[in-house]
C-alpha positions as a Markdown table, in Angstrom:
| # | Residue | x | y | z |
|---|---|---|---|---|
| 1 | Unk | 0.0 | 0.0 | 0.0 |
| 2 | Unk | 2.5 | 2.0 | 0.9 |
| 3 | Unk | 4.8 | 1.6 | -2.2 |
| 4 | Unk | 1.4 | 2.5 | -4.2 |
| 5 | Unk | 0.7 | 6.0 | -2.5 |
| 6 | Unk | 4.8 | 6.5 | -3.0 |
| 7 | Unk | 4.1 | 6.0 | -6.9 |
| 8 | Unk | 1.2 | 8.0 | -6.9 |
| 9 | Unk | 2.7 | 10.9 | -4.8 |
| 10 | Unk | 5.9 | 10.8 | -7.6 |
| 11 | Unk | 3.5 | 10.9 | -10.4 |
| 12 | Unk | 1.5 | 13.7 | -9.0 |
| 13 | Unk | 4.9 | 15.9 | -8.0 |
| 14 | Unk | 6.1 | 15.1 | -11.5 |
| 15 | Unk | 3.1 | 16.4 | -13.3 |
| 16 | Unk | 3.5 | 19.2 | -11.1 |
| 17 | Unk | 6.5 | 19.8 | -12.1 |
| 18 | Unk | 5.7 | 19.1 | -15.7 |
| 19 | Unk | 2.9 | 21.5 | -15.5 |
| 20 | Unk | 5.6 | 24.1 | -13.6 |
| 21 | Unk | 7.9 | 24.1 | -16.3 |
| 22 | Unk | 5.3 | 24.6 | -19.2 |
| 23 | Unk | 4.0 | 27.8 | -17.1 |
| 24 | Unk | 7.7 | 28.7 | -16.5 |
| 25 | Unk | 8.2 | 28.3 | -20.4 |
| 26 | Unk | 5.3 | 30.4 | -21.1 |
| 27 | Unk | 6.3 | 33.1 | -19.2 |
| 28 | Unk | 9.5 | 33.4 | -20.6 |
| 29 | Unk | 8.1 | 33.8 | -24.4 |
| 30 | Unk | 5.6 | 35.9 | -23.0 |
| 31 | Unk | 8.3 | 38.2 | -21.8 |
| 32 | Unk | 10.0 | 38.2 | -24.8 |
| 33 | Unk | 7.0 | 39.1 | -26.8 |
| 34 | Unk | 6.3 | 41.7 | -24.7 |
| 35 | Unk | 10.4 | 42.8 | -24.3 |
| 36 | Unk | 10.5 | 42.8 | -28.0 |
| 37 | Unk | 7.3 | 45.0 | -28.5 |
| 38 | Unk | 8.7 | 48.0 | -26.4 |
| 39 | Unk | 12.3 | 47.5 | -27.9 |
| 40 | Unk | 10.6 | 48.1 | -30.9 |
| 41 | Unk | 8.8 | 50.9 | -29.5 |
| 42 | Unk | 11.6 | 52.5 | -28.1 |
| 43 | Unk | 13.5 | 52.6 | -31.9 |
| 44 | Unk | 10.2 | 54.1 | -33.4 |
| 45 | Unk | 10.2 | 56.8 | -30.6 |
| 46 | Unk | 13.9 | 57.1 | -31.2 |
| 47 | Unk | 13.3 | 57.9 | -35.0 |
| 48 | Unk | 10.6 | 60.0 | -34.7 |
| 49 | Unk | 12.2 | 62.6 | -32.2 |
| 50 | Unk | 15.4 | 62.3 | -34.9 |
| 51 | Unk | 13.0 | 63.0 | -37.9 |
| 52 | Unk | 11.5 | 65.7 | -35.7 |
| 53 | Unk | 14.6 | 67.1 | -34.8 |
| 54 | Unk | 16.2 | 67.1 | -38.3 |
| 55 | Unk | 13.0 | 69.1 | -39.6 |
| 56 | Unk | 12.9 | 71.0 | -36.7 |
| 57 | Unk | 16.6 | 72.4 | -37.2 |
| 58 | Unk | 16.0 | 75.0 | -39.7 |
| 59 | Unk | 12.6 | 76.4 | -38.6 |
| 60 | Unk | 11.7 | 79.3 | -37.8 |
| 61 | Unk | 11.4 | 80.4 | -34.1 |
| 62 | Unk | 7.7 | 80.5 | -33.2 |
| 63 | Unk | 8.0 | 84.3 | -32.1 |
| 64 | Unk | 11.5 | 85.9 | -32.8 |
| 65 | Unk | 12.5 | 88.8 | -31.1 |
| 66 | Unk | 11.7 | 92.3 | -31.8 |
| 67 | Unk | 15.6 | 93.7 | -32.0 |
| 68 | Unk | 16.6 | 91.0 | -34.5 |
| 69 | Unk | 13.7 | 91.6 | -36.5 |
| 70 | Unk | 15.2 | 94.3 | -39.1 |
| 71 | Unk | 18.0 | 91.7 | -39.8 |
| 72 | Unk | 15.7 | 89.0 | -40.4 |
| 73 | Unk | 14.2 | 91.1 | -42.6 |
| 74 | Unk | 17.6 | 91.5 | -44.3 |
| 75 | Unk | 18.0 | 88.0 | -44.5 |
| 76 | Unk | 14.6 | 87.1 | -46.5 |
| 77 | Unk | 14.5 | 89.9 | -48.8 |
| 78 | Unk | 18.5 | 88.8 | -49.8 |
| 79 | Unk | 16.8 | 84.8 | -49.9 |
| 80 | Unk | 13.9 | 85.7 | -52.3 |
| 81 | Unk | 15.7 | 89.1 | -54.2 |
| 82 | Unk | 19.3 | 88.8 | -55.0 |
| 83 | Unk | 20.8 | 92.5 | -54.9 |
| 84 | Unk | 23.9 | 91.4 | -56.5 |
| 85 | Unk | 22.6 | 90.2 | -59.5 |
| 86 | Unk | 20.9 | 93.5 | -60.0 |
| 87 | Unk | 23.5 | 95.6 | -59.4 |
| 88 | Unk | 26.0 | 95.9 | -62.6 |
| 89 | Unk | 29.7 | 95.9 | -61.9 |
């Protein structure tokens, strides 16, 4: 009787542990999943604060200051109408 219960017993501790180690291998792929979905994340956020950043550069400020204003000025007029070329030499 004994040696019957001590059979049973192992095969209930092994299917335990059988049934352990499938939970403990799920979990692991679960983590990756989910370890690879914010890695990926992350790199999307990366590249759109760099594609933001790179368009970003050569704006405009969104109110530039009034003592730099006459030079700014300056600097479009000289972008869209080229005094040089009018001038003869």
């Amino acid at each position: 009787m004994r040696l019957k219960l001590a059979k049973s017993a192992s095969r209930e501790v092994q299917s335990l542990s059988n049934e352990a180690m499938l939970i403990a291998y799920f979990l692991r792929v679960r983590a990756a999943f989910f370890a690879e979905r914010e890695r990926e994340a992350a790199e999307r956020l990366a590249a759109a604060l760099r594609a933001w950043r790179d368009s970003a550069f050569l704006d405009a400020a969104l109110r530039p200051s009034r003592l730099s204003a006459l030079e700014v000025a300056r600097e479009r007029l000289a972008d869209f109408f080229p005094l040089e070329a009018l001038i003869p030499s």
